[in-house]
ChimeraX commands (.cxc) that place a marker at each C-alpha (Angstrom):
marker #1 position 67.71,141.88,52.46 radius 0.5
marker #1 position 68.30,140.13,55.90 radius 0.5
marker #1 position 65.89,137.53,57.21 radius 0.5
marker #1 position 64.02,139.56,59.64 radius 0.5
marker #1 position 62.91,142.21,57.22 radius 0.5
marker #1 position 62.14,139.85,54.37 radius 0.5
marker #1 position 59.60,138.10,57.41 radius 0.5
marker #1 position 58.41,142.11,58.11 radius 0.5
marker #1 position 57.75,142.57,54.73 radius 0.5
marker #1 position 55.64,139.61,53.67 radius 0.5
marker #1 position 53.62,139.87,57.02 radius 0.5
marker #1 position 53.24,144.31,55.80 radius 0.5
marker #1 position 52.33,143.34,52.60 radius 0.5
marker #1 position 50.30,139.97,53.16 radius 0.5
marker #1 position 51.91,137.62,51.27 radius 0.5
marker #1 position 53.81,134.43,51.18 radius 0.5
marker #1 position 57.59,134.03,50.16 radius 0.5
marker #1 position 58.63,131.77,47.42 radius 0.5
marker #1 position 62.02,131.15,48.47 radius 0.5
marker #1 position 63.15,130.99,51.98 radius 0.5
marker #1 position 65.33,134.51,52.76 radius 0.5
marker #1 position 68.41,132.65,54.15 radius 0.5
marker #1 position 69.53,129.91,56.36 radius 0.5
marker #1 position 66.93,128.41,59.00 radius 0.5
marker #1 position 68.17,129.77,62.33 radius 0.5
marker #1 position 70.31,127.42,64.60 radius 0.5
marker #1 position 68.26,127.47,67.59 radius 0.5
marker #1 position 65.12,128.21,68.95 radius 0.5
marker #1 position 66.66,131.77,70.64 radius 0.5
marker #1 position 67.77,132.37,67.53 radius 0.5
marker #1 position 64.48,132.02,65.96 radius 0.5
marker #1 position 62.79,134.09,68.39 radius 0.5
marker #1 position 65.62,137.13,68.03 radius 0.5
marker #1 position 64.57,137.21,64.28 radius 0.5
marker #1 position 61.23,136.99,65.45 radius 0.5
marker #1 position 61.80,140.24,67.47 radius 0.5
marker #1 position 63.82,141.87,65.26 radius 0.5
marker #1 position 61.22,141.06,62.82 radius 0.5
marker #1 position 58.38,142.82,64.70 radius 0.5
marker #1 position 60.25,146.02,65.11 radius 0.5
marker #1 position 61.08,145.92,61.37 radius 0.5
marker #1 position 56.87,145.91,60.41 radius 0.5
marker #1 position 56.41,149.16,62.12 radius 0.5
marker #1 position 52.87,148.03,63.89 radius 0.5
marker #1 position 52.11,148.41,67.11 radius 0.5
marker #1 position 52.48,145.00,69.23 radius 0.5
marker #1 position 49.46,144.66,71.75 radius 0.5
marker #1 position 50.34,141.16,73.40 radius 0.5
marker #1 position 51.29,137.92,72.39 radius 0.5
marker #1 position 50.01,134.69,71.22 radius 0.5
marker #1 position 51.48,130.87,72.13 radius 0.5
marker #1 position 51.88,128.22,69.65 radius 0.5
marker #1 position 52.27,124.48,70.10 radius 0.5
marker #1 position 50.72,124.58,73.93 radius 0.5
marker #1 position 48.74,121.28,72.84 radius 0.5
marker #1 position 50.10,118.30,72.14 radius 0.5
marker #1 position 48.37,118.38,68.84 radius 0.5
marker #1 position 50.05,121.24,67.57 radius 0.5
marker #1 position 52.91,120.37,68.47 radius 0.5
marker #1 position 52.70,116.77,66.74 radius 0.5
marker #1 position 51.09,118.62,63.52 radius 0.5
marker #1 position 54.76,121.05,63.58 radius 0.5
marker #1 position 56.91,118.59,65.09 radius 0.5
marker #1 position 58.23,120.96,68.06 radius 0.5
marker #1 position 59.27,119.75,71.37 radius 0.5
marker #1 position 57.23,122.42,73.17 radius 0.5
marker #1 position 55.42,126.21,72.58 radius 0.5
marker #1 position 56.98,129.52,72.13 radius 0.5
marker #1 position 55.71,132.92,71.75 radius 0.5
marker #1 position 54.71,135.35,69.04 radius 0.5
marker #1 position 53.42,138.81,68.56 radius 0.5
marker #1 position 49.90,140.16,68.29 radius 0.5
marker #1 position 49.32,143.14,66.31 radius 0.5
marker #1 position 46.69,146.07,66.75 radius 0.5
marker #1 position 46.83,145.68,62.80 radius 0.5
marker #1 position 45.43,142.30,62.73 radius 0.5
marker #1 position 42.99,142.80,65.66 radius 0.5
marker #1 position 39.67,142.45,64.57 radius 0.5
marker #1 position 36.00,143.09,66.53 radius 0.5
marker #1 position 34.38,140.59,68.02 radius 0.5
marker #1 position 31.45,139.49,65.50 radius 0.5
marker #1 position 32.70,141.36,62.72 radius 0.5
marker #1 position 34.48,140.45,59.65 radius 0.5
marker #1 position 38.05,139.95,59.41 radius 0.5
marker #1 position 40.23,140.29,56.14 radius 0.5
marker #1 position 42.07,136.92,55.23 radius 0.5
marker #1 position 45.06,137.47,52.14 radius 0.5
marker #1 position 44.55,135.58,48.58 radius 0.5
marker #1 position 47.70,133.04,49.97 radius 0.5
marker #1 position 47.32,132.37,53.66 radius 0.5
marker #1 position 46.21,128.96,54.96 radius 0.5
marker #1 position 43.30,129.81,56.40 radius 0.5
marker #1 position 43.21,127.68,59.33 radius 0.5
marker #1 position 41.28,129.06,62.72 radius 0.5
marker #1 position 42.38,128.35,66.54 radius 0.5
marker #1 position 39.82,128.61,69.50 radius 0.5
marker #1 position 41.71,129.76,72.48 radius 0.5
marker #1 position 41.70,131.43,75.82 radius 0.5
marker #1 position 43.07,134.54,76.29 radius 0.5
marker #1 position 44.15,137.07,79.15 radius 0.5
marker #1 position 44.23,140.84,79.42 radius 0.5
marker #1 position 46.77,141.98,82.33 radius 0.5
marker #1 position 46.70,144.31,84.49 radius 0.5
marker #1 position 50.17,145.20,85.60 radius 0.5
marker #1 position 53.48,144.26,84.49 radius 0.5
marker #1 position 55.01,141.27,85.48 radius 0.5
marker #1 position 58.88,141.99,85.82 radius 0.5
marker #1 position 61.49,139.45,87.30 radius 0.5
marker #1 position 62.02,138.52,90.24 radius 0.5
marker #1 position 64.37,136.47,92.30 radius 0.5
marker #1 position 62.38,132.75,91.30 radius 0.5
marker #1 position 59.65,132.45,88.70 radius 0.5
marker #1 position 56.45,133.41,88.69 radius 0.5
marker #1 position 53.32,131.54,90.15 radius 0.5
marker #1 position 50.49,130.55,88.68 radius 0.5
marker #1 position 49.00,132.67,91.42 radius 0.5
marker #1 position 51.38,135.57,90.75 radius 0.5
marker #1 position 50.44,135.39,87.21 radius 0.5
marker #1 position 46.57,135.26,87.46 radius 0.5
marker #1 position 47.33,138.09,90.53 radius 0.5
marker #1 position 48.33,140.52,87.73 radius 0.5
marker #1 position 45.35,139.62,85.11 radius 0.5
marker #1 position 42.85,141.96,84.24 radius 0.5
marker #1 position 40.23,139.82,82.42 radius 0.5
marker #1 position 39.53,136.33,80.66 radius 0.5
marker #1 position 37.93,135.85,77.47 radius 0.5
marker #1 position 37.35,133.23,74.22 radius 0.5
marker #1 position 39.46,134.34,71.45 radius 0.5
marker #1 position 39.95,132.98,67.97 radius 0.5
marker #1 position 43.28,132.73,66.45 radius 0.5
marker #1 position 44.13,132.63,62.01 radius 0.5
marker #1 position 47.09,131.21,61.93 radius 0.5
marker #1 position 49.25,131.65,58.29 radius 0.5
marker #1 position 52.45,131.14,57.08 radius 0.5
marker #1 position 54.41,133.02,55.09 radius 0.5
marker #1 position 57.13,130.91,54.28 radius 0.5
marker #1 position 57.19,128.21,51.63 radius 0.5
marker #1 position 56.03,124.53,52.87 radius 0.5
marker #1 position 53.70,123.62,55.34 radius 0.5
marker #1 position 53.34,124.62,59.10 radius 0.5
marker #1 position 55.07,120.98,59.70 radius 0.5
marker #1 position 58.18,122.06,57.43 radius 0.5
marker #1 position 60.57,123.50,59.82 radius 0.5
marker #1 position 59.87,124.99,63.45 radius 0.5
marker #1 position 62.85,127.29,63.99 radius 0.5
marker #1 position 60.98,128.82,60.96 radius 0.5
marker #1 position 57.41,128.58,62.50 radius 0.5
marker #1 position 59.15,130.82,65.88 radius 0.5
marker #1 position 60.81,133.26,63.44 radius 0.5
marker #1 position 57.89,133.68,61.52 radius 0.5
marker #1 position 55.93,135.41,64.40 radius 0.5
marker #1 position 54.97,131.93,65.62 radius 0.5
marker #1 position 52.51,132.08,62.45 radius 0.5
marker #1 position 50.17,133.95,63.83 radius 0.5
marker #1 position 47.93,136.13,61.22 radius 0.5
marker #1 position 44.93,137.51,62.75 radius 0.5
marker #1 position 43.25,138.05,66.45 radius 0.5
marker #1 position 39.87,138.44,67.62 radius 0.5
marker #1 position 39.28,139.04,70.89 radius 0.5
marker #1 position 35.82,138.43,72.95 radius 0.5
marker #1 position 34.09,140.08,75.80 radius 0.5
marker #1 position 35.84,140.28,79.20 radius 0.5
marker #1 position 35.16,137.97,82.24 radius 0.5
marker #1 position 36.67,138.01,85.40 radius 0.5
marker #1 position 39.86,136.23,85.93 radius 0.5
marker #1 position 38.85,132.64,87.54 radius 0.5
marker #1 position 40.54,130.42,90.50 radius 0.5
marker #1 position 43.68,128.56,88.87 radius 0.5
marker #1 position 41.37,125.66,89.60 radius 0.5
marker #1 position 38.54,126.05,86.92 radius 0.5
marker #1 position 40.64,126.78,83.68 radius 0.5
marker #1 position 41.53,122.78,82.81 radius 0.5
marker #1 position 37.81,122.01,82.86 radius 0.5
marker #1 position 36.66,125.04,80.92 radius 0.5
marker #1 position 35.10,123.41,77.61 radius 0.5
marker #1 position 34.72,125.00,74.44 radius 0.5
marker #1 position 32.08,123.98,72.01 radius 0.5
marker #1 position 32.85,125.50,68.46 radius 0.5
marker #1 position 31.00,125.92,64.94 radius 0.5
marker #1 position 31.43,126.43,61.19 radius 0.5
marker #1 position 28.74,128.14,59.70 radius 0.5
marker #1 position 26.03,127.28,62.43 radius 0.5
marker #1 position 27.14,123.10,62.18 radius 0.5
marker #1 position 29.52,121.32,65.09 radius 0.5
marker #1 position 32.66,122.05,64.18 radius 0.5
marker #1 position 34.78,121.24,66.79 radius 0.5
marker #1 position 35.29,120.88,70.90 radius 0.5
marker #1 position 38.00,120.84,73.74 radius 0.5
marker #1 position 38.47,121.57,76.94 radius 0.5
marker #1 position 41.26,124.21,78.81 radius 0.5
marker #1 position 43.57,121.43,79.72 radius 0.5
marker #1 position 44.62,120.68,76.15 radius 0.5
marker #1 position 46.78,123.82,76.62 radius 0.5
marker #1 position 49.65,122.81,78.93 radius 0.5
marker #1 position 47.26,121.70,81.21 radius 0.5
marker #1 position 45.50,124.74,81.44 radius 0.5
marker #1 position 45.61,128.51,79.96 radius 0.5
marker #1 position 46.53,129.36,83.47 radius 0.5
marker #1 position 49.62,127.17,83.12 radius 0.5
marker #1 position 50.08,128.49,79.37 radius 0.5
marker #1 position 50.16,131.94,80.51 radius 0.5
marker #1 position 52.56,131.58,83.36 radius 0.5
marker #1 position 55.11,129.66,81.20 radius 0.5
marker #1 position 55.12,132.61,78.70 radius 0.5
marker #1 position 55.66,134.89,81.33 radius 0.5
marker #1 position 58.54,133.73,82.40 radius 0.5
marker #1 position 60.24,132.83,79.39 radius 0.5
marker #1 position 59.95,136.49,78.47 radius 0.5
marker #1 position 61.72,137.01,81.38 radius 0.5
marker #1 position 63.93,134.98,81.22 radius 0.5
marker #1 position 64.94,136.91,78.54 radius 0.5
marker #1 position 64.92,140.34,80.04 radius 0.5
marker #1 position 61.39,140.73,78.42 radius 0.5
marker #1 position 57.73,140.75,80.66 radius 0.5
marker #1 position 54.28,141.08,79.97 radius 0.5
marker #1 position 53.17,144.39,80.18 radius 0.5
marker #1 position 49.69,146.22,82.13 radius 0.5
marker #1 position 47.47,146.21,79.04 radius 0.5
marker #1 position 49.12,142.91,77.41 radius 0.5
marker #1 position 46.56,140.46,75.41 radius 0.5
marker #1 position 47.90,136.87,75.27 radius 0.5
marker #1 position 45.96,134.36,73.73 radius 0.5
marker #1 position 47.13,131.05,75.39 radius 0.5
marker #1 position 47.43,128.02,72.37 radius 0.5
marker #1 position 44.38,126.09,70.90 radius 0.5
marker #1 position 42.40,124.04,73.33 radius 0.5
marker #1 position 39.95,122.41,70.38 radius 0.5
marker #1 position 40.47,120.94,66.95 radius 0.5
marker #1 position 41.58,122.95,64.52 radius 0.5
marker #1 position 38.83,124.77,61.64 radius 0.5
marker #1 position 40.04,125.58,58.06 radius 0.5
marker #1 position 37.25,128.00,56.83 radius 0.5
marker #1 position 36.48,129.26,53.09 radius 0.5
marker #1 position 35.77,132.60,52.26 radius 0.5
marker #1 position 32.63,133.75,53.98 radius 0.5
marker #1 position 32.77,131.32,56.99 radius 0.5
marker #1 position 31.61,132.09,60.10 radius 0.5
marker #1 position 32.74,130.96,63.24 radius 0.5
marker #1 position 31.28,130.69,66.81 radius 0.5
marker #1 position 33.36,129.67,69.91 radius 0.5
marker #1 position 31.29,129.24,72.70 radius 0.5
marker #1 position 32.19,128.65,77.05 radius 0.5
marker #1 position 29.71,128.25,79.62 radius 0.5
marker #1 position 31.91,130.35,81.68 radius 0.5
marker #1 position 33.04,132.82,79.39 radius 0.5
marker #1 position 29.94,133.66,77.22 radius 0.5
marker #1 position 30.85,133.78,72.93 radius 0.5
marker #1 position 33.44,134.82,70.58 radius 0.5
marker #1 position 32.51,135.07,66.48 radius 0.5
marker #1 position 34.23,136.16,63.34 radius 0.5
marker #1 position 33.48,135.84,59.54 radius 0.5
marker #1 position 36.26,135.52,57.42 radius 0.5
marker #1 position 36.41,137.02,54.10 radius 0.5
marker link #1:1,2 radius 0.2
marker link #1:2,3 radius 0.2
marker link #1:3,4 radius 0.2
marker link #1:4,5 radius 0.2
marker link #1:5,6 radius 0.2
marker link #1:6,7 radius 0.2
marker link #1:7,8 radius 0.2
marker link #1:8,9 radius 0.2
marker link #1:9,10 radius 0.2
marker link #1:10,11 radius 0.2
marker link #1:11,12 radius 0.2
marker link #1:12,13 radius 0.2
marker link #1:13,14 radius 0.2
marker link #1:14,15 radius 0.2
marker link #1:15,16 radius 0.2
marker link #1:16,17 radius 0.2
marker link #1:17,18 radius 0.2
marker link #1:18,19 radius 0.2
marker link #1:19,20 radius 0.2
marker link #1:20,21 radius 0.2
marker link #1:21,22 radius 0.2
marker link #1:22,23 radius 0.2
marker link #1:23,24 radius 0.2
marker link #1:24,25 radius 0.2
marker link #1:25,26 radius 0.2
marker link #1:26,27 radius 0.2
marker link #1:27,28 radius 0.2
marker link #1:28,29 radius 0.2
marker link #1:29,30 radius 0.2
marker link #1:30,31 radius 0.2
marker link #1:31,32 radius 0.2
marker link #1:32,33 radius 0.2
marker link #1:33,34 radius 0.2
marker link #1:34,35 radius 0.2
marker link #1:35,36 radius 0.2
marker link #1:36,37 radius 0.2
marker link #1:37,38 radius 0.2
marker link #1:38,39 radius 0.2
marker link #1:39,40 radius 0.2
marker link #1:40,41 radius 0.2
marker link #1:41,42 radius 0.2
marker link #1:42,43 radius 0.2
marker link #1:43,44 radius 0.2
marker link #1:44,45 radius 0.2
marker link #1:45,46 radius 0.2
marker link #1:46,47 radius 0.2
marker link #1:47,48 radius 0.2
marker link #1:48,49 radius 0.2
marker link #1:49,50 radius 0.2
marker link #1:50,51 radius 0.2
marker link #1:51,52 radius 0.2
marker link #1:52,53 radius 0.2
marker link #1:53,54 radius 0.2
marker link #1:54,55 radius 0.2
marker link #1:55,56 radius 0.2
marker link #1:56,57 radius 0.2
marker link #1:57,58 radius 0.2
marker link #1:58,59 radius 0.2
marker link #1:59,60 radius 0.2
marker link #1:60,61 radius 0.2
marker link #1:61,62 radius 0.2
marker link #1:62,63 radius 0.2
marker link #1:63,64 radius 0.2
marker link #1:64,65 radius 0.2
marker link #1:65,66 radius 0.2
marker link #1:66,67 radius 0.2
marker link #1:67,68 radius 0.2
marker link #1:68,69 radius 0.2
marker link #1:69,70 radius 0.2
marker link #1:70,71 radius 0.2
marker link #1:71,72 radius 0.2
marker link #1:72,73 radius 0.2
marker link #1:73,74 radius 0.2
marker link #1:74,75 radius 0.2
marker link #1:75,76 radius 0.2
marker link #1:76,77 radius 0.2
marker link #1:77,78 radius 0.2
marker link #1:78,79 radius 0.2
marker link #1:79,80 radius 0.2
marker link #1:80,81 radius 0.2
marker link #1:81,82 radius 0.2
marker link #1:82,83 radius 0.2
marker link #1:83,84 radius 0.2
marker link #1:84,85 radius 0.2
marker link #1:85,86 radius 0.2
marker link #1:86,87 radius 0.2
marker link #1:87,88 radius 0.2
marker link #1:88,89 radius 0.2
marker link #1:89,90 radius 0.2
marker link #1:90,91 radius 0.2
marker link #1:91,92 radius 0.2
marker link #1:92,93 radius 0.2
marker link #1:93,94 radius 0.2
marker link #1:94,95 radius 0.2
marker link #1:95,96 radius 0.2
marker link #1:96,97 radius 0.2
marker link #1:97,98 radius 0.2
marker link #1:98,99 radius 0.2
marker link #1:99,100 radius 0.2
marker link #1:100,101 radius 0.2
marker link #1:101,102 radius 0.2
marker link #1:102,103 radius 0.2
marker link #1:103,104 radius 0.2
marker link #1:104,105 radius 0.2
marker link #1:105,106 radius 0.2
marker link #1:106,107 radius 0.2
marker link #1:107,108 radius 0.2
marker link #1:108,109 radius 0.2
marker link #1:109,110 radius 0.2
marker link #1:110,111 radius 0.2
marker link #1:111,112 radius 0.2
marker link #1:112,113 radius 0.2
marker link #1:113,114 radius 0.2
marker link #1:114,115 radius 0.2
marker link #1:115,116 radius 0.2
marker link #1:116,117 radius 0.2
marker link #1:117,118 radius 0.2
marker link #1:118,119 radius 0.2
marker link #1:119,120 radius 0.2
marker link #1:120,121 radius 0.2
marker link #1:121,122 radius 0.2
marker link #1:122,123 radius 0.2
marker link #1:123,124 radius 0.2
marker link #1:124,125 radius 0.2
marker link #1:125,126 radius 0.2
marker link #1:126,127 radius 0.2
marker link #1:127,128 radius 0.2
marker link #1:128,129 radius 0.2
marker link #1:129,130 radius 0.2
marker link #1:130,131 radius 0.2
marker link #1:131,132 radius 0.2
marker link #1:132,133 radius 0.2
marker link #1:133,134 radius 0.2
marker link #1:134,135 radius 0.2
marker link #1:135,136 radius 0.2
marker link #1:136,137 radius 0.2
marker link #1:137,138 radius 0.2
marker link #1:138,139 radius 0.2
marker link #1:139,140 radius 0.2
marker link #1:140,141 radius 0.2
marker link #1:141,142 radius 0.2
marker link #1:142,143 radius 0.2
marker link #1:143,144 radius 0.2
marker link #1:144,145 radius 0.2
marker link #1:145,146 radius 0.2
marker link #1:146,147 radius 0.2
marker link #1:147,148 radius 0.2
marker link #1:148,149 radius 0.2
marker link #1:149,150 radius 0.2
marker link #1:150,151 radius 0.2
marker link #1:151,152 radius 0.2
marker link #1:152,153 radius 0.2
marker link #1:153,154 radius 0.2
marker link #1:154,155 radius 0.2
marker link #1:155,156 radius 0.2
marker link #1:156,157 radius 0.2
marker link #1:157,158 radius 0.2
marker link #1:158,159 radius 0.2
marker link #1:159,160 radius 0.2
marker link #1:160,161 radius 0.2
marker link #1:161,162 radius 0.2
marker link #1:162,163 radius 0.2
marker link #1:163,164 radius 0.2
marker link #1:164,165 radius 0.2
marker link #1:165,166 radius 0.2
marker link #1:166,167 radius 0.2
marker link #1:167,168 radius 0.2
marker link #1:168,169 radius 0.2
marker link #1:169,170 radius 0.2
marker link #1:170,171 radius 0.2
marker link #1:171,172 radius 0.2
marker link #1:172,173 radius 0.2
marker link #1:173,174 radius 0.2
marker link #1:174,175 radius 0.2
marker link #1:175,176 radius 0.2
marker link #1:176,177 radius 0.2
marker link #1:177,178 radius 0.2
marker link #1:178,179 radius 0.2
marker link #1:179,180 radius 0.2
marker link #1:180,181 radius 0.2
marker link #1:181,182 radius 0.2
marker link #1:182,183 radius 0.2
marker link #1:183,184 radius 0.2
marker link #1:184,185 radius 0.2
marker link #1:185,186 radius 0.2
marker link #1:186,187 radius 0.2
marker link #1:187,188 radius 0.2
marker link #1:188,189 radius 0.2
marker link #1:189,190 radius 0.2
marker link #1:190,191 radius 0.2
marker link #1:191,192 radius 0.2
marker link #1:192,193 radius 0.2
marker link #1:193,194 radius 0.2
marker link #1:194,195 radius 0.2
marker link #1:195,196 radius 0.2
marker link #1:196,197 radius 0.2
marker link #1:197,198 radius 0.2
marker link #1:198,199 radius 0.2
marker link #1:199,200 radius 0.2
marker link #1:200,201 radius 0.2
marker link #1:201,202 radius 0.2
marker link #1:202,203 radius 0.2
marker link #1:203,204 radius 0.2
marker link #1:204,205 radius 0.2
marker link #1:205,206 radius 0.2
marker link #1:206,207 radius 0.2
marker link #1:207,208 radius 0.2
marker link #1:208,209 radius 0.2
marker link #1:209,210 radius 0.2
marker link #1:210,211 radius 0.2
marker link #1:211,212 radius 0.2
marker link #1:212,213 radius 0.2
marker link #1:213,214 radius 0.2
marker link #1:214,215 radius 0.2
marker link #1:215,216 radius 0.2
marker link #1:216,217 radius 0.2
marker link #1:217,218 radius 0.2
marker link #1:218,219 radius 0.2
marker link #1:219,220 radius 0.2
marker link #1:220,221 radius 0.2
marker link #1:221,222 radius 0.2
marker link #1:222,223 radius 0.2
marker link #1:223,224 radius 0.2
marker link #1:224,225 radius 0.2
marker link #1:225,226 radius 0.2
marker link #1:226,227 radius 0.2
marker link #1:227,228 radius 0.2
marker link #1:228,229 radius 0.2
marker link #1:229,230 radius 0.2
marker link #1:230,231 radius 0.2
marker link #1:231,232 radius 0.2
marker link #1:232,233 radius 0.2
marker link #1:233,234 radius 0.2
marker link #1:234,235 radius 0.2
marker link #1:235,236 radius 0.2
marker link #1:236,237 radius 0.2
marker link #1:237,238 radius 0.2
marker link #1:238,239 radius 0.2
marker link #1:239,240 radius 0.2
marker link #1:240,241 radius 0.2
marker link #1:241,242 radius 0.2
marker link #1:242,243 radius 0.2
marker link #1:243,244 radius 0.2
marker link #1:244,245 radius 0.2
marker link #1:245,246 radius 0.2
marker link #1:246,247 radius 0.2
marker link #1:247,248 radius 0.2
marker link #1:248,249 radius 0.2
marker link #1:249,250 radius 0.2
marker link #1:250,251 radius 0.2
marker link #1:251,252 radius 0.2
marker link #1:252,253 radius 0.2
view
């Protein structure tokens, strides 16, 4: 079994390897062709993507030199204030973020894209909350090329209510006030994602096209963890809360 479809599998079947399922890939475009590869091999449908490592704290906690991308499934997309499944062996270990819907596709062009040309083809804003696993052995620190091929880690989504896409100004200062089980759990602000989910968003576009990829009309991307991060124990609930952009909740079972 090749690398890719012993990652699809686990992910299908939600469960963790024992034994890594080859060599680690040589390079981060490596890692993010298994990745790919990977995603086509679970069979679900991909609905956007998610960005690891856009603060510096997650990037210090898994020792990478910068973010990278990762699917979002419609399989692991859960309501908003409902209850969301969590397997006997993942990590269980929560990110507050920011997310965007989009409204049109974003294809190449002759430069990059703008922050303004990104937030031009957004449809909404919103809180989101991000479970991270993964299902490979060691910790999230034990290897990064394995982190990217391993769908960036990502696990579950939930996605909150829609707001309307703000000036590129306003998303460093946004501040997030998060709890466990009705106590302070944790805060941040929007800036602790590459200086702002804005920013976040724009550098995944263009990587994707960079490599003859784009975010799609109807995309969700959920921009990196702006707060601390929450471990939470079967039955958990938690609250992530913006001035700006109302409430996102989830109890995980």
């Amino acid at each position: 079994m090749n690398i890719a479809q012993a990652l699809a599998d686990a992910r299908t079947q939600g469960r963790k390897l024992n034994d890594y399922p080859g060599h680690a890939p040589a390079s981060e475009a490596d890692a993010f062709a298994v990745q790919c590869d990977a995603a086509r091999l679970t069979g679900w449908k991909q609905t956007g993507w998610k960005i690891g490592c856009t603060s510096k704290m997650a990037q210090d906690m898994l020792r990478a030199d910068g973010p990278f991308p990762g699917p979002v499934y419609a399989e692991r997309t859960f309501p908003d204030d409902g209850d969301v499944p969590v397997s006997p062996s993942a990590i269980r270990l929560v990110e507050p973020e920011i997310a965007f819907t989009m409204a049109r596709d974003l294809p190449a062009g002759a430069t990059d894209h703008s922050v303004e040309d990104v937030l031009g083809a957004a449809a909404s804003v919103h809180l989101s909350l991000e479970l991270v696993n993964r299902r490979l052995p060691g910790g999230l620190e034990d290897g990064n090329m394995w982190n990217i091929a391993d769908g960036g880690c990502n696990d579950a989504f939930v996605l909150g209510p829609a707001n309307d896409v703000l000036p590129a100004s306003k998303y460093a200062a946004l501040e997030l006030n998060v709890t466990r089980n009705d106590q302070p759990a944790t805060t941040g602000v929007g800036a602790n994602a590459l200086g702002g989910p804005d920013i976040a968003l724009t550098w995944l576009a263009n990587y994707l096209n960079a490599g003859g990829l784009m975010l799609k009309a109807g995309d969700v991307i959920t921009t990196g963890v702006v707060t601390g991060l929450v471990y939470v124990d079967p039955g958990d609930e938690i609250i992530s809360t913006c001035a700006e952009l109302g409430e996102v909740s989830a109890r995980y079972k």
